[in-house]
C-alpha positions in Angstrom: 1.2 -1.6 117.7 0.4 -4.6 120.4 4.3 -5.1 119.9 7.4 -3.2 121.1 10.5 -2.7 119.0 14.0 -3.8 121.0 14.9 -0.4 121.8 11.9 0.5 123.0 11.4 -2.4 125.2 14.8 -2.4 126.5 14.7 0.7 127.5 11.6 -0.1 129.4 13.8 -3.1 131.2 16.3 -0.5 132.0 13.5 1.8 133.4 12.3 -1.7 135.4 15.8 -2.4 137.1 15.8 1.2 138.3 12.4 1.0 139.8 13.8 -2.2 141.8 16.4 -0.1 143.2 13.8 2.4 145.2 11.1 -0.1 145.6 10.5 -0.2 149.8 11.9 -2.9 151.7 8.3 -4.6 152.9 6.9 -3.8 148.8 10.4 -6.0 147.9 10.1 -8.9 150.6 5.8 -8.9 149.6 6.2 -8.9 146.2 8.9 -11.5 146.4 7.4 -14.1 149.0 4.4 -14.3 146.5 6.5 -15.0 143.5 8.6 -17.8 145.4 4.9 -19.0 146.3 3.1 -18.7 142.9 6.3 -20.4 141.2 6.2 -23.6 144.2 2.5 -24.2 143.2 3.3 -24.0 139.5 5.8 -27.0 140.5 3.4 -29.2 142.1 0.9 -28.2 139.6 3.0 -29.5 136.5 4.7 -32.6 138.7 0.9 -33.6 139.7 0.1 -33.7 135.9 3.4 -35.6 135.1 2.6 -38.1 137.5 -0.6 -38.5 136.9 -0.6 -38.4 133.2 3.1 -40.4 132.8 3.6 -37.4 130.5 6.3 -35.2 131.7 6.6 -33.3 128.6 2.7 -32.0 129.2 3.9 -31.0 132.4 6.4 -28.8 131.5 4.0 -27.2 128.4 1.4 -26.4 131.2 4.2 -25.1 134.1 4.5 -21.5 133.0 1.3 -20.9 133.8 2.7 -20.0 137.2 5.5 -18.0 135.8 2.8 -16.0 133.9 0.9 -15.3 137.1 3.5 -14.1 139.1 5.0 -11.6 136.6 1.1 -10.1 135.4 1.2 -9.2 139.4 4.5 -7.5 139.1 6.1 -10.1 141.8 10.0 -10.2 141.7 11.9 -13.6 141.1 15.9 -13.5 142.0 16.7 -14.6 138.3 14.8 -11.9 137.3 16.4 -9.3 139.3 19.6 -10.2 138.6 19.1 -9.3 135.0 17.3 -6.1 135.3 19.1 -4.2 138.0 22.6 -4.8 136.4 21.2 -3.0 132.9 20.1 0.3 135.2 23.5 0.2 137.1 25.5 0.2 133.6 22.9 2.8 132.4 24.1 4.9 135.0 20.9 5.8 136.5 20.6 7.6 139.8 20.8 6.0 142.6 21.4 2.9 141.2 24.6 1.9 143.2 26.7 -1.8 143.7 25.7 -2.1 147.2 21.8 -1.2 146.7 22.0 -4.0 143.9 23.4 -6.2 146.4 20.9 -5.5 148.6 18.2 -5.6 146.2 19.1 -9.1 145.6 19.1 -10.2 149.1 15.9 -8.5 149.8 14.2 -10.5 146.9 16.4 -13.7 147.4 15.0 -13.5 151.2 11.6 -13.2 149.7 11.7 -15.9 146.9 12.8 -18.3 149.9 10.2 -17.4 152.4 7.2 -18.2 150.0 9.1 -21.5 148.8 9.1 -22.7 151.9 5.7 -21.7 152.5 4.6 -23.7 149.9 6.8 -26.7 151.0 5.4 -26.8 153.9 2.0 -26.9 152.8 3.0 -29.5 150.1 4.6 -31.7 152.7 1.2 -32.0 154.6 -0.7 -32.0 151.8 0.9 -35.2 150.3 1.4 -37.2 153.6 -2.3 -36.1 155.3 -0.6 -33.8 157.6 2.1 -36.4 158.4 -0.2 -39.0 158.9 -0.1 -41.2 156.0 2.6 -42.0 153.0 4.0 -39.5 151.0 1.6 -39.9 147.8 3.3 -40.5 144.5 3.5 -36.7 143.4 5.6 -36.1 146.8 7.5 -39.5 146.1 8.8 -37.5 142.8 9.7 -34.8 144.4 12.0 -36.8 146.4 13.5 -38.7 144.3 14.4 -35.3 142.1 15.7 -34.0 145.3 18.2 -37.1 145.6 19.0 -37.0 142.0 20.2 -33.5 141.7 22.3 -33.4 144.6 23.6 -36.8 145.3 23.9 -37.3 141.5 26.2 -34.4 140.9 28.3 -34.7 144.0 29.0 -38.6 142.7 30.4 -36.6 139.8 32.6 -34.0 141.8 33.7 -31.6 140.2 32.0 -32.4 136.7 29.0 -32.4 139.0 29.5 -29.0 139.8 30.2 -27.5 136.7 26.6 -28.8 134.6 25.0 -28.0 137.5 26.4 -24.1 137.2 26.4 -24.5 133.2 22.1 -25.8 133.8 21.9 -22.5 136.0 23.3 -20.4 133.2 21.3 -21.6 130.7 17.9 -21.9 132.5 18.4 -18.1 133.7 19.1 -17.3 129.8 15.9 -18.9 129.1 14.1 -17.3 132.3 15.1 -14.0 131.6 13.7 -14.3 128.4 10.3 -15.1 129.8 11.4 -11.8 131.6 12.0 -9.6 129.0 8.5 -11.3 126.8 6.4 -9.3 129.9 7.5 -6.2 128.2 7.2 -6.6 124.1 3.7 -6.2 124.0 1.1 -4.2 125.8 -1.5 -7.0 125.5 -2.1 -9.7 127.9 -2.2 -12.4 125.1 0.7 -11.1 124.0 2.7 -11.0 126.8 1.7 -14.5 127.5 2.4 -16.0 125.0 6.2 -14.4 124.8 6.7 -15.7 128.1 5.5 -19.3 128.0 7.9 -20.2 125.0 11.3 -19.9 126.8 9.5 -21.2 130.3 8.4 -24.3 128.3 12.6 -25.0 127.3 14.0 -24.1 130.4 11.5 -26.5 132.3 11.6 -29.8 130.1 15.3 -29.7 129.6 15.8 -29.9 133.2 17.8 -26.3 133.8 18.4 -25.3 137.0 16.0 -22.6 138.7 17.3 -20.8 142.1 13.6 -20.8 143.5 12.1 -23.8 142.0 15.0 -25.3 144.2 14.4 -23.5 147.4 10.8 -25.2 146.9 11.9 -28.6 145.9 15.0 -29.7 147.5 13.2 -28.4 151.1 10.3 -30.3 150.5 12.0 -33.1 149.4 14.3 -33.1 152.8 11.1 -32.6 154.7 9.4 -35.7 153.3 12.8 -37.7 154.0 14.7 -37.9 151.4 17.9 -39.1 151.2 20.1 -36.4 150.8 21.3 -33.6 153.5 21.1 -29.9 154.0 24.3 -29.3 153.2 24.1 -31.3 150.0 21.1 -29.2 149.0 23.4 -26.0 149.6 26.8 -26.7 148.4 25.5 -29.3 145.6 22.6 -27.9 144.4 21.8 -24.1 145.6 25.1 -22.2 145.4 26.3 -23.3 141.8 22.5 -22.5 140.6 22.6 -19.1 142.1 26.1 -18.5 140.4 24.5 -19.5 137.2 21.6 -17.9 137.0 23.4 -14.8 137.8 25.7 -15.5 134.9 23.2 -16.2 132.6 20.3 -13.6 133.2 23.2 -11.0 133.2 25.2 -12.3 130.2 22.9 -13.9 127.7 20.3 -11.3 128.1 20.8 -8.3 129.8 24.0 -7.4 128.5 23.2 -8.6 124.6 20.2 -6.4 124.4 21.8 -3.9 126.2 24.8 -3.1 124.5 23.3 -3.9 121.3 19.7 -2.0 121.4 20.7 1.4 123.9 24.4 1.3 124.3 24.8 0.5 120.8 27.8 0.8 118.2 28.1 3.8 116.3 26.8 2.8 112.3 29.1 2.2 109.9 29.8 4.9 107.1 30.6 3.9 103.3 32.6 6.1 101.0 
């Protein structure tokens, strides 16, 4: 069968977070700096076609091709780690310890935001002719998401804060799902296909996405939009991170955990 049953594939998650664990530090930061890389061109790919086609909706329904790309490579995203190595910790598997998760998530974190910013810096001297024309109208939409979704929610205060942490939760429920759809089949088409559907929601409804934002808010800053550094960190980065965390763990890794390997005992009838 092209298709997995939950336990099977959940245990191949399981097996997945382990291998992150004793994965080498220059595989990790790699494998990572070409994921945050792949998923920044995905961005300008999708805004360019928004822009260009006034159809933001056929932007987000061609955006996980990126997202595809990366995980066919085996490239590491932050929300992805941070639902896969938590499953092999509560499996007890050896050497799968709190402070190499920690790490684990740094390393890849550290990654993610090198090849953002790669791409951010190309972008920026892409859309302003190496900084000697205006930003174009793709970079101009980039900025004014930048302003919008840090501004916007520190207006709000502490409402702000807490949809932008509920968006991170929710978009890391979705991405992880796009996770876990690499592993239910063992064909290509397959695994496509289970991992464009929950890319496609997260994307269009606007969730917030850890390393989409270390491409976009960067970019945005570098192009001159109004907003600082420090409202890109403390309004934008930090309750994302918190959420996707949250939601990779919660929603996903710990449903199909408990309920397809650590499962209830069955009940009995008399």
């Amino acid at each position: 069968m092209s298709y997995l049953q939950p336990n099977e594939f959940v245990t191949k998650l399981v097996d997945a977070g382990e291998a992150k664990i004793y994965m080498g530090t220059r595989d990790t930061l790699i494998r990572a700096f070409m994921a945050g890389a792949t998923l920044a061109l995905a961005v300008i790919f999708a805004i360019t076609i928004a822009v260009q086609t006034g159809s933001f909706l056929l932007g987000a329904l061609l955006f996980p091709v990126g997202f595809c790309m990366l995980y066919l490579m085996g490239y590491d995203l932050l929300t992805g780690v941070f639902m896969l190595v938590p499953i092999a910790w509560l499996d007890k598997r050896p050497g799968v310890t709190l402070p190499r998760m920690l790490k684990c998530w740094g390393l890849v974190g550290l990654g993610n935001l090198g090849g953002a910013l790669f791409i951010a810096i190309f972008g920026y001297l892409n859309f302003s002719m190496g900084g000697t024309e205006v930003i174009s109208a793709v970079g101009q939409k980039m900025m004014e998401v930048g302003e919008s979704r840090t501004v916007g929610y520190q207006e709000a205060g502490a409402a702000g804060w807490l949809v932008l942490f509920l968006r991170g939760v929710f978009c890391n429920w979705m991405v992880s799902m796009g996770v876990v759809g690499a592993t239910i089949s063992t064909h290509v088409s397959g695994k496509i296909m289970a991992m464009w559907m929950p890319i496609i929601v997260f994307f269009y409804l606007g969730f917030e996405h850890s390393v989409v934002n270390m491409f976009l808010f960067p970019i945005g800053l570098m192009m001159g939009a109004e907003f600082s550094l420090y409202q890109y960190i403390m309004w934008n980065e930090i309750p994302t991170v918190l959420g996707n965390l949250v939601g990779g763990l919660t929603l996903v890794g710990l449903v199909l955990y408990t309920t397809h390997v650590r499962t209830q005992a069955k009940k009995t009838f008399s």
